[in-house]
PDB file with SEQRES, HELIX, SHEET and CRYST1 records, atoms N, CA, C and O in Angstrom:
SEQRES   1 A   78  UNK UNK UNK UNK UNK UNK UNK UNK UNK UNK UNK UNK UNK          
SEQRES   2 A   78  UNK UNK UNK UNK UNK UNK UNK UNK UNK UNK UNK UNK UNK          
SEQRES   3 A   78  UNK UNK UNK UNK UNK UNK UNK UNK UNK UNK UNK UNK UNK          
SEQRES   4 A   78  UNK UNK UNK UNK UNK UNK UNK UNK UNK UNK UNK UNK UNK          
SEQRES   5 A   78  UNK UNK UNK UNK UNK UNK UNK UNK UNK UNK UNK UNK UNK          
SEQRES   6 A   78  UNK UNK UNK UNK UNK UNK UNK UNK UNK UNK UNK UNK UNK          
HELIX    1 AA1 UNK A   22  UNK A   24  5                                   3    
HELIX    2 AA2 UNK A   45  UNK A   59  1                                  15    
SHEET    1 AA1 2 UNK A   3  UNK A   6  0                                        
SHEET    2 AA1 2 UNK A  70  UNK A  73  1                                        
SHEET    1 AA2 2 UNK A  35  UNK A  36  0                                        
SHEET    2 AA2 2 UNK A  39  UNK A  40 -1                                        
CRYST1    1.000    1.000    1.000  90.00  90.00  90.00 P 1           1          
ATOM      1  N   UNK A   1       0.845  -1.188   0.000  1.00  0.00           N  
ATOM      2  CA  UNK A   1       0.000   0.000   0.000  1.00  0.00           C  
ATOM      3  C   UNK A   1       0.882   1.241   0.000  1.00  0.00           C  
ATOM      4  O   UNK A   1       1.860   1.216   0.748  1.00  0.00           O  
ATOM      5  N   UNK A   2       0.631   2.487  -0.853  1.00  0.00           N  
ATOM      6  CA  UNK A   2       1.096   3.269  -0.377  1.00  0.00           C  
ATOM      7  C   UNK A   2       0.154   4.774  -0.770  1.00  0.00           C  
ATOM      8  O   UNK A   2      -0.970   5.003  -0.325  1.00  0.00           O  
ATOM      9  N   UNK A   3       0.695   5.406  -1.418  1.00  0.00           N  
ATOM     10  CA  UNK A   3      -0.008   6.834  -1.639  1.00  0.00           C  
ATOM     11  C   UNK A   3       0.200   7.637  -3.003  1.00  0.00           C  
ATOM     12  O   UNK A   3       1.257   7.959  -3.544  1.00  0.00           O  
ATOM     13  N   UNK A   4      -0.938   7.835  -3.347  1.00  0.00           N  
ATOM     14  CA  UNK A   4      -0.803   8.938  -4.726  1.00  0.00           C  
ATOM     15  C   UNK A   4      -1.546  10.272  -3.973  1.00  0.00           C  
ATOM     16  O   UNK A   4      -2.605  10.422  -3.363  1.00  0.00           O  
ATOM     17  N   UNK A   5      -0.297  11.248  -4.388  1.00  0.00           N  
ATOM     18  CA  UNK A   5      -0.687  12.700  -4.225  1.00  0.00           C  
ATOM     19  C   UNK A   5      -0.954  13.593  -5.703  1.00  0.00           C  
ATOM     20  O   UNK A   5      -0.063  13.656  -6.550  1.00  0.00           O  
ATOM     21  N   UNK A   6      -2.235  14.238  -5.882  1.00  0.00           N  
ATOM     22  CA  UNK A   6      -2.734  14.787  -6.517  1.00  0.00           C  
ATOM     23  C   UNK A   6      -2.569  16.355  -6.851  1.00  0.00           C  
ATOM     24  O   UNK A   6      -3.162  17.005  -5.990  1.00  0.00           O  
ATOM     25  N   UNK A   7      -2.094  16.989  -7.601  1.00  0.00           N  
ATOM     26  CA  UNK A   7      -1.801  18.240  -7.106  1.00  0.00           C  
ATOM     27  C   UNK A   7      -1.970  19.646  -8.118  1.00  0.00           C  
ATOM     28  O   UNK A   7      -0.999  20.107  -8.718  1.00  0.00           O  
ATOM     29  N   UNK A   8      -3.141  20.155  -8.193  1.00  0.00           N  
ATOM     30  CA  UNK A   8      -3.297  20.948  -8.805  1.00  0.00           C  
ATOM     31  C   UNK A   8      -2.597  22.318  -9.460  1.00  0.00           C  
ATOM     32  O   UNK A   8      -1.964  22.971  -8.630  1.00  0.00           O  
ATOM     33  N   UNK A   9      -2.608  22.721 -10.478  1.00  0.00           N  
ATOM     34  CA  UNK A   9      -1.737  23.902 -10.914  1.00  0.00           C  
ATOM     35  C   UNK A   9      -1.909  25.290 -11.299  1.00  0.00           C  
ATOM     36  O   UNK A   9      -1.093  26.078 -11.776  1.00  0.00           O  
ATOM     37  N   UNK A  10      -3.163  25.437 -10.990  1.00  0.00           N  
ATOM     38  CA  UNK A  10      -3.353  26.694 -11.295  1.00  0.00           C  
ATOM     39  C   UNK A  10      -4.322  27.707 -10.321  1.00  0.00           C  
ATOM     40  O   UNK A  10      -5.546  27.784 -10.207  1.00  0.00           O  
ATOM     41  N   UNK A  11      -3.109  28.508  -9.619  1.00  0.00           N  
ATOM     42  CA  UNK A  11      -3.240  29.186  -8.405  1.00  0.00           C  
ATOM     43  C   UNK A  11      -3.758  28.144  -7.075  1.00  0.00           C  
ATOM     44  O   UNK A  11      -3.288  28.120  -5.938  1.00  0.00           O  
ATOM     45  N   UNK A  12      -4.353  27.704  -7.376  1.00  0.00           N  
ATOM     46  CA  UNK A  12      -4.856  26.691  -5.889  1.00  0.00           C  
ATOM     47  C   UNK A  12      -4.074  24.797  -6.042  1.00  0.00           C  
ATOM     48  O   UNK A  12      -3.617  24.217  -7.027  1.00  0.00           O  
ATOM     49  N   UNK A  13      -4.169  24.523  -5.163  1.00  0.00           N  
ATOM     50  CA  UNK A  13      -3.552  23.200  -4.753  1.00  0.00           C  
ATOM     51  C   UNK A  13      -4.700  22.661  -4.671  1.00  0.00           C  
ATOM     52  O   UNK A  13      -5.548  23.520  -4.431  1.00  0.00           O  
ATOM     53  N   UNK A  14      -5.152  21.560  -4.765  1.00  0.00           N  
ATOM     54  CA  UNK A  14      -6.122  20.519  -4.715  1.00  0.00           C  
ATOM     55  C   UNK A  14      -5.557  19.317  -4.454  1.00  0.00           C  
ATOM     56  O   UNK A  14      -5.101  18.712  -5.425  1.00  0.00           O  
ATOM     57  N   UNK A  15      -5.452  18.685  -3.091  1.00  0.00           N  
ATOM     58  CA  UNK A  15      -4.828  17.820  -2.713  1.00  0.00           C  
ATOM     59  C   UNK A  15      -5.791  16.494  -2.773  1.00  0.00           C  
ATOM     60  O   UNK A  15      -6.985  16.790  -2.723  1.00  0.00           O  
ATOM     61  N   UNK A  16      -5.568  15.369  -2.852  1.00  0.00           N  
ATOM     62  CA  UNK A  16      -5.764  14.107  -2.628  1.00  0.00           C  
ATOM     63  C   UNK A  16      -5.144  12.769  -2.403  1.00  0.00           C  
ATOM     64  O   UNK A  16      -4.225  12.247  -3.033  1.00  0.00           O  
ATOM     65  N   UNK A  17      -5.821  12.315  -1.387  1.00  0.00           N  
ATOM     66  CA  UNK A  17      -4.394  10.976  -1.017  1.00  0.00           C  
ATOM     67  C   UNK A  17      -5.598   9.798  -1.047  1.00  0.00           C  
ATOM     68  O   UNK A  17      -6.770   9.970  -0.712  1.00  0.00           O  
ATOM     69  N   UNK A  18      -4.771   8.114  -1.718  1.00  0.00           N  
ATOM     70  CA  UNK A  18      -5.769   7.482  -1.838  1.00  0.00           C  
ATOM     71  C   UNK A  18      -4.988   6.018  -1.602  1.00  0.00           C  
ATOM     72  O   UNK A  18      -3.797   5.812  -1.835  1.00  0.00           O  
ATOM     73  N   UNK A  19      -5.559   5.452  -1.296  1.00  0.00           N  
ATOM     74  CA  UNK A  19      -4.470   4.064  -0.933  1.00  0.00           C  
ATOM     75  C   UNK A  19      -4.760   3.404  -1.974  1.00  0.00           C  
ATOM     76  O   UNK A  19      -5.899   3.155  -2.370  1.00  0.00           O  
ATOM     77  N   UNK A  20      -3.395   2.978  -2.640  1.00  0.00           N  
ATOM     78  CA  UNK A  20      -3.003   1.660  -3.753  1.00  0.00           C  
ATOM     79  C   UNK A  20      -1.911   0.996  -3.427  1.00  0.00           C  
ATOM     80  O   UNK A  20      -0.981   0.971  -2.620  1.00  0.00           O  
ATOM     81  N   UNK A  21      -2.418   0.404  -4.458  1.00  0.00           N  
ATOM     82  CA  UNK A  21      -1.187  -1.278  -4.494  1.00  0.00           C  
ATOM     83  C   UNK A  21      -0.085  -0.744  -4.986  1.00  0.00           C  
ATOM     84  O   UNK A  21      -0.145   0.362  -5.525  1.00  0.00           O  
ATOM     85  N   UNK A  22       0.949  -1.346  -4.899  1.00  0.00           N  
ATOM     86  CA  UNK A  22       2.507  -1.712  -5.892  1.00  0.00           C  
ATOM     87  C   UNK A  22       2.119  -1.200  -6.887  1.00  0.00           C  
ATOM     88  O   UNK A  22       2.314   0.006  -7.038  1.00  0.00           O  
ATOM     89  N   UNK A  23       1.602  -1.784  -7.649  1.00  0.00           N  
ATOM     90  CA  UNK A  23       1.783  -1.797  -9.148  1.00  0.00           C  
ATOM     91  C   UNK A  23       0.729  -0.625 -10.099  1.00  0.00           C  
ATOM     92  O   UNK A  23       0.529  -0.438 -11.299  1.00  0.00           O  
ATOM     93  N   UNK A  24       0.175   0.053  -8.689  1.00  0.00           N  
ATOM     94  CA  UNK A  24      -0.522   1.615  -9.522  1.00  0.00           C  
ATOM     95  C   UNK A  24       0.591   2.198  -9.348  1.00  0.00           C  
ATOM     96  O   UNK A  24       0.836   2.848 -10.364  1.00  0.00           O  
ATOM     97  N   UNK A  25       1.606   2.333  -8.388  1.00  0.00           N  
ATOM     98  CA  UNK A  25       2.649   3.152  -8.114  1.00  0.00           C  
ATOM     99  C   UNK A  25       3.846   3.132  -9.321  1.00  0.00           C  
ATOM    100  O   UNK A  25       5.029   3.431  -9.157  1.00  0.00           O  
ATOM    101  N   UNK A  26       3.160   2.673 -10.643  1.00  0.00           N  
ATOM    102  CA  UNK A  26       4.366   2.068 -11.395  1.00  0.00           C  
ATOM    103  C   UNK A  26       4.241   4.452 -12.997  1.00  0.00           C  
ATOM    104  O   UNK A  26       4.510   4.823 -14.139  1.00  0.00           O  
ATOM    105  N   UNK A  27       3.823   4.849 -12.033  1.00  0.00           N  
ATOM    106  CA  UNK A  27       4.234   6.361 -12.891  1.00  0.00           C  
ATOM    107  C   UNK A  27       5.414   7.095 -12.942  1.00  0.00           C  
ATOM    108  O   UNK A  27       6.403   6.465 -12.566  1.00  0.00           O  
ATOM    109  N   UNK A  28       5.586   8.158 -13.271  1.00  0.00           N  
ATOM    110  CA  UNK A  28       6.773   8.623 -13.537  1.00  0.00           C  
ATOM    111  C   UNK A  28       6.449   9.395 -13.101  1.00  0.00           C  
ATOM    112  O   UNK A  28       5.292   9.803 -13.204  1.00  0.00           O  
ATOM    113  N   UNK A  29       7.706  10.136 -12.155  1.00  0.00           N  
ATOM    114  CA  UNK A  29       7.879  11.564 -11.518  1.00  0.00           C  
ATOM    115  C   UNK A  29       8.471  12.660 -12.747  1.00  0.00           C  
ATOM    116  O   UNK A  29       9.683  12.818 -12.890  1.00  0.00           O  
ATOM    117  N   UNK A  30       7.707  13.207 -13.393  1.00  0.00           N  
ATOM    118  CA  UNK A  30       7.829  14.466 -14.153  1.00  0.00           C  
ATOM    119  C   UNK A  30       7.809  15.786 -13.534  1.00  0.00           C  
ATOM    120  O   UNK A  30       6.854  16.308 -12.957  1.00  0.00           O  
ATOM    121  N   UNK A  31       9.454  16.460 -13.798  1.00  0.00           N  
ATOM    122  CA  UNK A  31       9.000  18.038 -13.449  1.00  0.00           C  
ATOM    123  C   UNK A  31       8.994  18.925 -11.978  1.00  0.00           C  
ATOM    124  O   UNK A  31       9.247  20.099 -11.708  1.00  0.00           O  
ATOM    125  N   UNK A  32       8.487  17.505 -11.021  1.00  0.00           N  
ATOM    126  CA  UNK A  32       8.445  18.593 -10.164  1.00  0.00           C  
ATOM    127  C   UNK A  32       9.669  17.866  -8.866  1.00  0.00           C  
ATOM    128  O   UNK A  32       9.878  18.398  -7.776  1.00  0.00           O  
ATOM    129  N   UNK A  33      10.467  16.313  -9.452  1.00  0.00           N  
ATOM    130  CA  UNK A  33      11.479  16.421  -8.340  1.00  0.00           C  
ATOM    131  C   UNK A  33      11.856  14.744  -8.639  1.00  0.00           C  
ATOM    132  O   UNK A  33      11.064  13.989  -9.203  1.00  0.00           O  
ATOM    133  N   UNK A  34      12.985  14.399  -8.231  1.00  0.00           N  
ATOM    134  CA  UNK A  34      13.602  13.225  -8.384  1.00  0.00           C  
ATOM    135  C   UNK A  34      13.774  12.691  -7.231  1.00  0.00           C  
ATOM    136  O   UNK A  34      13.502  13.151  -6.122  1.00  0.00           O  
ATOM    137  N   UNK A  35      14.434  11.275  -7.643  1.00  0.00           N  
ATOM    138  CA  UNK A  35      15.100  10.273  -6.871  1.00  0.00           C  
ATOM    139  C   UNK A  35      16.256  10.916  -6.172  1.00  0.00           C  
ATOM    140  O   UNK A  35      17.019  11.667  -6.780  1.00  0.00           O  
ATOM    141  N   UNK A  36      16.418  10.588  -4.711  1.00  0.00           N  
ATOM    142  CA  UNK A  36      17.872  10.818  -4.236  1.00  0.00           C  
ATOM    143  C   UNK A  36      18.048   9.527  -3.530  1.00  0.00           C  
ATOM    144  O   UNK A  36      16.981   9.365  -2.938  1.00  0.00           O  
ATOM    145  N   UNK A  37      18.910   8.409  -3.249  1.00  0.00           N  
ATOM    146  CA  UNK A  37      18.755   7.596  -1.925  1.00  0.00           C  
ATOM    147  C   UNK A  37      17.483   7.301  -1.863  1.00  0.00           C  
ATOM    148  O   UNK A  37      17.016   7.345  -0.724  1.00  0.00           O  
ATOM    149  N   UNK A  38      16.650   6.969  -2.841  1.00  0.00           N  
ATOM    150  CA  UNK A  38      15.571   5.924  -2.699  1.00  0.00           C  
ATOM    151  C   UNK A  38      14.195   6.966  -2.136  1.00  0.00           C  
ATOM    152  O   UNK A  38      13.010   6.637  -2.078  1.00  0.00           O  
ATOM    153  N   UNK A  39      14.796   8.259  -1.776  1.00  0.00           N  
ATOM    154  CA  UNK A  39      14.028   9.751  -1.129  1.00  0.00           C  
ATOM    155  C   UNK A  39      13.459  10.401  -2.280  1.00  0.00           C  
ATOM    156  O   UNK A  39      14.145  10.677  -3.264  1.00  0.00           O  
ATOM    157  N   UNK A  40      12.338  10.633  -2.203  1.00  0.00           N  
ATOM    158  CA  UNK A  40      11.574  11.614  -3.230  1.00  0.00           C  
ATOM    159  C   UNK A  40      11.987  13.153  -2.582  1.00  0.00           C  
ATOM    160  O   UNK A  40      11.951  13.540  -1.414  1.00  0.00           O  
ATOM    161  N   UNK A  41      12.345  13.775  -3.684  1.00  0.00           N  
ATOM    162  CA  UNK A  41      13.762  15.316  -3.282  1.00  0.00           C  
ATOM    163  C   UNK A  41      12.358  16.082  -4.433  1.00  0.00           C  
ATOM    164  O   UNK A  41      12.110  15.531  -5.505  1.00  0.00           O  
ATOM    165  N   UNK A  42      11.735  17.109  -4.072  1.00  0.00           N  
ATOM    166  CA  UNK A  42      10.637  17.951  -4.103  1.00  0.00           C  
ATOM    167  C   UNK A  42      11.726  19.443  -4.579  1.00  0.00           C  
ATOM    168  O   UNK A  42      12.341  20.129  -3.762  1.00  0.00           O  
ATOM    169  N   UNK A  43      11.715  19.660  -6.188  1.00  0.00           N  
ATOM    170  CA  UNK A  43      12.398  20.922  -6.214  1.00  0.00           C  
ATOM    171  C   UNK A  43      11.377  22.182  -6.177  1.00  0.00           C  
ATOM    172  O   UNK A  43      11.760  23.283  -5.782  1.00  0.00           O  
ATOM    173  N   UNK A  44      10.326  21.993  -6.526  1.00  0.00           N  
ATOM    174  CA  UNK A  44       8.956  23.498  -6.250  1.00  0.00           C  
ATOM    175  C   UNK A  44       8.984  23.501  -4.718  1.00  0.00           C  
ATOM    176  O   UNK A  44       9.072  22.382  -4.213  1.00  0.00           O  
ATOM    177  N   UNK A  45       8.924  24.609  -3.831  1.00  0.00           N  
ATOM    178  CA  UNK A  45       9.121  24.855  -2.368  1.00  0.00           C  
ATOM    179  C   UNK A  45       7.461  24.582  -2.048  1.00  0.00           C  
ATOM    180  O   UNK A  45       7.124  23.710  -1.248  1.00  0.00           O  
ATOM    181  N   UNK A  46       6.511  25.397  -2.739  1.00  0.00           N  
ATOM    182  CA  UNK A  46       5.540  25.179  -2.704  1.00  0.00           C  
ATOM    183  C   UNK A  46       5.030  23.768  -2.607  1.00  0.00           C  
ATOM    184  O   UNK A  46       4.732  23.575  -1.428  1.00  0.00           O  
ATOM    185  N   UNK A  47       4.808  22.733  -3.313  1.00  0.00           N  
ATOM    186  CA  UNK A  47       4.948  21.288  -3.439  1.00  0.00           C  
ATOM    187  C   UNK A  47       5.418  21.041  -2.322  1.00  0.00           C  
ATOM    188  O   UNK A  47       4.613  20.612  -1.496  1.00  0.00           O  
ATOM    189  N   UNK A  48       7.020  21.235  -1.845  1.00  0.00           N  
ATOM    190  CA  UNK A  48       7.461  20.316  -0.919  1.00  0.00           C  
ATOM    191  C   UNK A  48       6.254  20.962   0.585  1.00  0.00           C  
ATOM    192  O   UNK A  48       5.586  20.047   1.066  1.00  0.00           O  
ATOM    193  N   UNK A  49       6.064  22.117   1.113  1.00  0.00           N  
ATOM    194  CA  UNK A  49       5.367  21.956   1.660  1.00  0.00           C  
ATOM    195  C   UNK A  49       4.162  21.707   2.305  1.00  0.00           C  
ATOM    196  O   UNK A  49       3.853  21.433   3.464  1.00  0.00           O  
ATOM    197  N   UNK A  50       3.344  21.927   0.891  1.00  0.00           N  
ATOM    198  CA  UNK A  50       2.835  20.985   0.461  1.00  0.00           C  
ATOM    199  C   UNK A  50       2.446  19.371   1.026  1.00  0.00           C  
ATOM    200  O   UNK A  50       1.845  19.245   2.093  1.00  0.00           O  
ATOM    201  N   UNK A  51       2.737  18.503   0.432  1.00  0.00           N  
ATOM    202  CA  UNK A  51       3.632  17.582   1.225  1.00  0.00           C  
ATOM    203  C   UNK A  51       3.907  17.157   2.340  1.00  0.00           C  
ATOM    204  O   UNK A  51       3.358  16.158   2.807  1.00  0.00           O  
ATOM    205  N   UNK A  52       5.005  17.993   3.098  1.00  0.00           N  
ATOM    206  CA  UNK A  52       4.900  17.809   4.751  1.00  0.00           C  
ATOM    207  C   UNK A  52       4.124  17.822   5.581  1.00  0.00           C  
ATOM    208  O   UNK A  52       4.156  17.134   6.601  1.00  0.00           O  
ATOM    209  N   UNK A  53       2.872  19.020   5.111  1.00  0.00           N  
ATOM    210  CA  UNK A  53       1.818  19.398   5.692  1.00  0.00           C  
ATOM    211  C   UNK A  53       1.009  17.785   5.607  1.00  0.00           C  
ATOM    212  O   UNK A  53       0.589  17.150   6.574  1.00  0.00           O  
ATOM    213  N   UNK A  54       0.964  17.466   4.458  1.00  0.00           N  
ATOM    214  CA  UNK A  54       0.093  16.482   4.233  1.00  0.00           C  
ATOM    215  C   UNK A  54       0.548  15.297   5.099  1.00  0.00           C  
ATOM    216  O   UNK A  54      -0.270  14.575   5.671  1.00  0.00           O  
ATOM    217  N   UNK A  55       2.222  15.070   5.202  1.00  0.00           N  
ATOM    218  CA  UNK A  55       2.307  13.825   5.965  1.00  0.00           C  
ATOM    219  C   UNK A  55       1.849  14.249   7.634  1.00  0.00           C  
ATOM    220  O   UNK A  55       1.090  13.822   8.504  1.00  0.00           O  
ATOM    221  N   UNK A  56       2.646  15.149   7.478  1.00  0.00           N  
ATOM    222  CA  UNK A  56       2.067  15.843   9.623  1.00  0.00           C  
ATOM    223  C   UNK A  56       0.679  15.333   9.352  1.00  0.00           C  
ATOM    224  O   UNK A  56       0.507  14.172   9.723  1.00  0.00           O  
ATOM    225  N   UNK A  57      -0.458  15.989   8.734  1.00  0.00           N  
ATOM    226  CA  UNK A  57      -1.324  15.189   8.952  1.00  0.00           C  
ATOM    227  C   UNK A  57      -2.079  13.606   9.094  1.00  0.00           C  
ATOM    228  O   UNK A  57      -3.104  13.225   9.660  1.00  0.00           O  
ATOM    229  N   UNK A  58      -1.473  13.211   8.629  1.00  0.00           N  
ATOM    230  CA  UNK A  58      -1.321  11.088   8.480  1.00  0.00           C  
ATOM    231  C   UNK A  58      -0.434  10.749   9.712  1.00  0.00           C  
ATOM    232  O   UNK A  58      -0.402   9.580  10.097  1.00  0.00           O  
ATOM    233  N   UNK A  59       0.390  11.846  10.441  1.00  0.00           N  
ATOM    234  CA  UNK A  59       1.114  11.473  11.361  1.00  0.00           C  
ATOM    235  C   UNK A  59       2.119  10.383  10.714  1.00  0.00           C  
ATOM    236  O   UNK A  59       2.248   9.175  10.911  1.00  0.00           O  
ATOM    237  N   UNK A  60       2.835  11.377   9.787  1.00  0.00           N  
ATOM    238  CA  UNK A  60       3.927  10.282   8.767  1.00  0.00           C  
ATOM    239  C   UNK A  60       5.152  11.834   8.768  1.00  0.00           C  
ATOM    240  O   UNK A  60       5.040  13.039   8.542  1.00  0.00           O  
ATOM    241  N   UNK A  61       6.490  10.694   9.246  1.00  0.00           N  
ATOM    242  CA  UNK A  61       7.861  11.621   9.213  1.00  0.00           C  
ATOM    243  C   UNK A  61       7.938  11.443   8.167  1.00  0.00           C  
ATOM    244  O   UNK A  61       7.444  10.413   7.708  1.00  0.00           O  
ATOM    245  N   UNK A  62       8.681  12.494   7.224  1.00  0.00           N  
ATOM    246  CA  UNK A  62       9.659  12.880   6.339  1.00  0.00           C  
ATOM    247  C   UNK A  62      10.607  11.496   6.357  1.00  0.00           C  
ATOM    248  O   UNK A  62      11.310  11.425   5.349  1.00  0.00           O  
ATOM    249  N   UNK A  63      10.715  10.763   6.975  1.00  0.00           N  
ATOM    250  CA  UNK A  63      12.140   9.804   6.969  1.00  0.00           C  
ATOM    251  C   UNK A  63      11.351   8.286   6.514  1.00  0.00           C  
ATOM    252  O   UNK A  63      11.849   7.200   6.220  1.00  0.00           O  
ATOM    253  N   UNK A  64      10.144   8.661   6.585  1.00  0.00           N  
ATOM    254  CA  UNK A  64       8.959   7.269   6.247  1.00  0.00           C  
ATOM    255  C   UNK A  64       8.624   7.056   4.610  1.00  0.00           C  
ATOM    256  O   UNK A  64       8.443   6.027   3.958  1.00  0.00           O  
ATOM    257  N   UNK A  65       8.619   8.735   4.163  1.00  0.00           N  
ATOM    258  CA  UNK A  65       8.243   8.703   2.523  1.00  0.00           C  
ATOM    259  C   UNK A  65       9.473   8.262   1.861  1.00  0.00           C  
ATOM    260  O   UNK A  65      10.579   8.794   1.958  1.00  0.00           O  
ATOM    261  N   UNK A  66       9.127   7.139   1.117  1.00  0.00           N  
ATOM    262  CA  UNK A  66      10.231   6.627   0.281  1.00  0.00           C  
ATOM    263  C   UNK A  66       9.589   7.142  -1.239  1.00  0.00           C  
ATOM    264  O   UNK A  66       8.374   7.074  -1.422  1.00  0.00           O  
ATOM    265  N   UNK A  67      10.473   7.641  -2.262  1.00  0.00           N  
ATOM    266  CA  UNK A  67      10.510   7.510  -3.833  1.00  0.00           C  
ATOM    267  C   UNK A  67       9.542   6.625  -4.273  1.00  0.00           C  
ATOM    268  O   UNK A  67       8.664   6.959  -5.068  1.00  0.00           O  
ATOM    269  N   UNK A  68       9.681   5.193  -3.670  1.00  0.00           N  
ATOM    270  CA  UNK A  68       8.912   4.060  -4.206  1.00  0.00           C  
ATOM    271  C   UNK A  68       7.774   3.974  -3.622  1.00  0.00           C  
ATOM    272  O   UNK A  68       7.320   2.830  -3.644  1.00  0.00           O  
ATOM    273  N   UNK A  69       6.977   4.935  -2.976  1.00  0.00           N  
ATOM    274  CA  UNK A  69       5.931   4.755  -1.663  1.00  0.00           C  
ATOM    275  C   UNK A  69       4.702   6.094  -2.555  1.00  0.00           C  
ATOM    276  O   UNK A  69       3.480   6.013  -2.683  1.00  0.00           O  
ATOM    277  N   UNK A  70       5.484   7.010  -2.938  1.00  0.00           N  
ATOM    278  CA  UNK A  70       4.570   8.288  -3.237  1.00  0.00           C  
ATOM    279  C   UNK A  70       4.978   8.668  -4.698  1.00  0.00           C  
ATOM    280  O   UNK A  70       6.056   8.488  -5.265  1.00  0.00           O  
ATOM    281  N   UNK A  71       3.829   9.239  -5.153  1.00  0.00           N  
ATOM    282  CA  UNK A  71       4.087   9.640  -6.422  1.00  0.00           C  
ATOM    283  C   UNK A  71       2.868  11.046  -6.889  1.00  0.00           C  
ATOM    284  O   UNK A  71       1.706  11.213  -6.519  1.00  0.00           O  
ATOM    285  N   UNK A  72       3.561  11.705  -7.636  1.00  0.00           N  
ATOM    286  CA  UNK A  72       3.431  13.098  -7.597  1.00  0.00           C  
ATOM    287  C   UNK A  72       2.686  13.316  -9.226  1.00  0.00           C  
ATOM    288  O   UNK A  72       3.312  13.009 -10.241  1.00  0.00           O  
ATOM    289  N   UNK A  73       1.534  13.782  -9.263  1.00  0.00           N  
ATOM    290  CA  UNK A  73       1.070  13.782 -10.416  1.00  0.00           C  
ATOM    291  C   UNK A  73       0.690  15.348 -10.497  1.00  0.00           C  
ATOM    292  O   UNK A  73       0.143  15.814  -9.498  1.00  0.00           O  
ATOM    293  N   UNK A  74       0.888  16.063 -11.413  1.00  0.00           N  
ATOM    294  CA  UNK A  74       0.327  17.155 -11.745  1.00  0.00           C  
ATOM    295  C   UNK A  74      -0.768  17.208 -12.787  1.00  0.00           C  
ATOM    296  O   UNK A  74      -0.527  16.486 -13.755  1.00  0.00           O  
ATOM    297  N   UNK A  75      -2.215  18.055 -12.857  1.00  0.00           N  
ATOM    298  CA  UNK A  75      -2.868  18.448 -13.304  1.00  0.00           C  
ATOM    299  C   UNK A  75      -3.683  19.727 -13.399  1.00  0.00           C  
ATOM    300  O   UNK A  75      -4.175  20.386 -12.483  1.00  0.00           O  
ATOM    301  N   UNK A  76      -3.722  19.978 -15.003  1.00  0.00           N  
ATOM    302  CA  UNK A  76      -4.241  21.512 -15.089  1.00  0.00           C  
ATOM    303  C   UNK A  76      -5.490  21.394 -14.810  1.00  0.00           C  
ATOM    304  O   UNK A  76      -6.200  20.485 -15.240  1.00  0.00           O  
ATOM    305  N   UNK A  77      -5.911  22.429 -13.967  1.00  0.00           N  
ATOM    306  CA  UNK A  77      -7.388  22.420 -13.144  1.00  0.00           C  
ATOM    307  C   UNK A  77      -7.998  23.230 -14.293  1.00  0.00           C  
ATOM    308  O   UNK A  77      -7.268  24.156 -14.648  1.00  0.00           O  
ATOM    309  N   UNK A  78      -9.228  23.110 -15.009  1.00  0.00           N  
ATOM    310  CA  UNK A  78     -10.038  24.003 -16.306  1.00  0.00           C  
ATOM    311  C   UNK A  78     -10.960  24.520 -15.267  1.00  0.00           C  
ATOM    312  O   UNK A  78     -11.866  25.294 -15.576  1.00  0.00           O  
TER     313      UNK A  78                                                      
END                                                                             
């Protein structure tokens, strides 16, 4: 199990978290941040906090999100 984060782009954030398997987790991180040490590395500041906020809420450290655990999709909101 892990987590897809949803994340809107135009002026507002629209967050969503949803539990899946392995093998939905099989997307590509485009654009907004790479692999470091197996660590998903968040280069938009916005995004990364973003993010933190979202794990503080799940009561999930920064040292728990693995690369292979979360995945970051962007979409233009019409």
């Amino acid at each position: 199990m892990g987590f897809i984060l949803l994340l809107g782009t135009k002026g507002k954030v629209y967050v969503r978290i949803e539990r899946v398997s392995h093998e939905e987790l099989m997307l590509e991180i485009k654009g907004v941040g790479y692999e470091l040490d197996n660590k998903l590395v968040i280069k938009n500041e916005e995004l990364r906090k973003t993010l933190l906020e979202l794990m503080k809420s799940f009561n999930l450290s920064p040292e728990l999100i693995h690369a292979k655990d979360i995945t970051i999709c962007t979409y233009l909101l019409l």
